[in-house]
C-alpha positions in Angstrom: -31.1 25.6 30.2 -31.8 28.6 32.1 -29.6 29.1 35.5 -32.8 29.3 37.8 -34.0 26.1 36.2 -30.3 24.6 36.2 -29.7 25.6 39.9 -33.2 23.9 40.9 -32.0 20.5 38.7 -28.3 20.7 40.5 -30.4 20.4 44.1 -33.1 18.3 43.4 -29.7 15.8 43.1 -28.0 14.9 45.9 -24.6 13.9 44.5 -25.1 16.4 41.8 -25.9 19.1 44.7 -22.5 18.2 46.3 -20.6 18.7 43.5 -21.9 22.1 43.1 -21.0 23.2 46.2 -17.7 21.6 46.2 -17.0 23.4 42.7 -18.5 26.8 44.4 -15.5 25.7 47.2 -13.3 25.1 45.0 -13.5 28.5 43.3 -13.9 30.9 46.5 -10.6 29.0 47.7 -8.8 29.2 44.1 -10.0 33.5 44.8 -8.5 33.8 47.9 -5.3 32.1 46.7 -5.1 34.4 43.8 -5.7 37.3 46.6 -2.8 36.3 48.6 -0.5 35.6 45.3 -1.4 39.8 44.4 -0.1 40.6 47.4 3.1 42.8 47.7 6.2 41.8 49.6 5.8 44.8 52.1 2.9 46.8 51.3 0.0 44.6 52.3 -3.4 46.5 52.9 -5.4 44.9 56.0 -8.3 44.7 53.5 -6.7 42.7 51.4 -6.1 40.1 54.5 -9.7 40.3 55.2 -11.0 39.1 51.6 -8.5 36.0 51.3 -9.4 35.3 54.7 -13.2 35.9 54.3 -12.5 33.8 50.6 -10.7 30.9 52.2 -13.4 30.4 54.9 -16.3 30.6 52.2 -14.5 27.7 50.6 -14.3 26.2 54.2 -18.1 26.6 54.8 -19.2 25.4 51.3 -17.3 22.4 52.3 -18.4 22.0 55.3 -22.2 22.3 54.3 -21.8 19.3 51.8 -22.0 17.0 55.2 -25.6 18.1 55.5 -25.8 16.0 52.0 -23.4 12.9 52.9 -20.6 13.7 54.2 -18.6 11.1 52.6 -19.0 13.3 49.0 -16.9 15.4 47.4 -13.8 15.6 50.3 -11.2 16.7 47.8 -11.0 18.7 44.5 -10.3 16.1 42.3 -11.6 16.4 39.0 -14.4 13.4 39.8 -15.6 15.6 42.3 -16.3 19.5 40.8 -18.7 20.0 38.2 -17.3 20.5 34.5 -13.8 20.3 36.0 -11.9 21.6 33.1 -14.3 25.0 32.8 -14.1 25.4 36.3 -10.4 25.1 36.8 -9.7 27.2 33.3 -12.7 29.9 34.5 -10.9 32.1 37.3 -7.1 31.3 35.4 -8.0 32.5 32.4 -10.0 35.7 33.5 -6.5 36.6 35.6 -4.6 36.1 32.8 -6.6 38.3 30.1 -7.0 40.9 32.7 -3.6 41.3 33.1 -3.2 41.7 29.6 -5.6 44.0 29.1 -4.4 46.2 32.4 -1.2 46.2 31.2 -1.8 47.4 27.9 -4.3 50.4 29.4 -1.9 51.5 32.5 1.6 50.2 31.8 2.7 48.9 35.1 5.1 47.4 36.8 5.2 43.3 37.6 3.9 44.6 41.5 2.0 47.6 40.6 0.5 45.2 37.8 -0.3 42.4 40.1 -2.3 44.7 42.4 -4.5 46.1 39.5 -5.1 42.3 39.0 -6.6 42.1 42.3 -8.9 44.9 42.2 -10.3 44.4 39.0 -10.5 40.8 38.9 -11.9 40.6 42.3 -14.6 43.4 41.6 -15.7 41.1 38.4 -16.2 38.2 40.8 -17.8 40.2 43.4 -20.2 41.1 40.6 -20.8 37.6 39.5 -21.5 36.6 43.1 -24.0 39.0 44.0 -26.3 38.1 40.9 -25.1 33.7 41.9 -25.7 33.4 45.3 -28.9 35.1 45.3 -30.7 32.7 43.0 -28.8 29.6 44.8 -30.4 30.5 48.0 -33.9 31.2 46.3 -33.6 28.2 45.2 -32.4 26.3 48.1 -35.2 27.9 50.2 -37.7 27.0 47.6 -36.6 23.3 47.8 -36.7 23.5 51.4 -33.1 22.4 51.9 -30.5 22.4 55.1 -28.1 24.0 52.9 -27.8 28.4 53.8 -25.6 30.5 51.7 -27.0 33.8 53.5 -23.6 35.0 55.5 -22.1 34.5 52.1 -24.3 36.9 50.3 -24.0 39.0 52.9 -20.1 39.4 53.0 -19.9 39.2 49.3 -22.3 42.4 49.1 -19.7 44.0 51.7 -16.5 43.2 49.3 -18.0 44.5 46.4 -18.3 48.2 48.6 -14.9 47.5 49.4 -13.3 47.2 46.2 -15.2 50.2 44.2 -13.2 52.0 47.3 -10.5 50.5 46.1 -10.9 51.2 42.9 -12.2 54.7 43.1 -8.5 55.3 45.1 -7.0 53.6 42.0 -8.3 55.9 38.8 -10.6 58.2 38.4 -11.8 56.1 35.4 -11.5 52.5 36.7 -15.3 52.2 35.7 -14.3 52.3 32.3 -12.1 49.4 32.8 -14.0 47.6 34.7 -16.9 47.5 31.9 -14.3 45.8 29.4 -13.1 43.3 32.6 -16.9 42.7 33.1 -17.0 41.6 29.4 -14.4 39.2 29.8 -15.7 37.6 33.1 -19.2 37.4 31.3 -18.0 35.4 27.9 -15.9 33.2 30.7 -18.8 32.3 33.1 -20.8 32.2 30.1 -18.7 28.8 28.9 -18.5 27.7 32.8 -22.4 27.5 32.6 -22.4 26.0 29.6 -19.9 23.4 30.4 -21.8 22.9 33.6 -25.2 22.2 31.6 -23.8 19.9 29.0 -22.9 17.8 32.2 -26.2 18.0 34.1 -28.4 17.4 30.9 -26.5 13.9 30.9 -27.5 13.2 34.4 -30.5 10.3 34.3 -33.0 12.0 37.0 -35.6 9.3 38.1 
């Protein structure tokens, strides 16, 4: 199923809609965690605050914008209420973990120094992913007419993704290299996320 045509499926659904933008809450707060566990004891940049703060109130505002649906829906993460729970929970986990591998294999870091590649790399890969998501979300929502905005969150996710080439442009000279093969990873991941997602919606009995 194409994602324009899976997105417009997800909101035509009104407990199917909810659980999108619960799992979209759940992974914007599972980001900003990460963020905040890549932090070093001392050294803490303030951009780094900003994106798990900006993170953590994306997951706050996806929340909140499910009471526009019902707001008895989807008021935890429990598996029964994100979509394709085990893709989604595995998706952001296992692109830290084979990112780290990879890092460490390229640069040869320390557990700190390692932890902080993490961040930049990973984070850049998401900030790719959701400049090309949240786009097509909001065409969609607009298209469908509905109460539900994502726009502030395109907008801030366009300024992180700035932010971390800086970053990354301070970190090597080559990091675009790099980021190419963490771009690979993110894309076979999100590929099986959307995938799991679809299996699940397909199933779904739309009158």
């Amino acid at each position: 199923m194409e994602f324009h045509h899976l997105l417009r499926r997800i909101v035509q659904d009104n407990s199917t809609h909810a659980k999108w933008l619960n799992t979209l809450s759940f992974m914007e707060n599972a980001g900003a965690r990460k963020i905040s566990k890549c932090e070093h004891p001392v050294m803490v940049t303030q951009i780094q605050l900003k994106h798990a703060a900006e993170e953590h109130r994306h997951a706050y505002y996806l929340k909140k914008q499910i009471g526009k649906i019902d707001p008895e829906l989807c008021k935890t993460y429990e598996s029964r209420e994100l979509l394709a729970p085990v893709a989604t929970r595995q998706y952001l986990h296992s692109l830290d973990i084979k990112a780290c591998r990879y890092l460490q294999e390229v640069f040869q870091l320390t557990k700190e120094d390692l932890k902080y590649a993490a961040y930049l790399f990973v984070t850049y890969a998401i900030e790719v992913r959701a400049d090309e998501l949240y786009p097509v979300y909001q065409e969609i929502l607009s298209e469908e007419s509905s109460k539900i905005m994502v726009k502030s969150i395109i907008l801030e996710e366009e300024g992180h993704l700035e932010e971390m080439i800086n970053q990354l442009n301070e970190f090597s000279e080559n990091w675009q290299l790099h980021a190419n093969k963490i771009l690979e990873i993110e894309k076979e991941l999100h590929h099986q996320w959307i995938n799991a997602i679809t299996e699940e919606v397909a199933q779904l009995n739309y009158a």
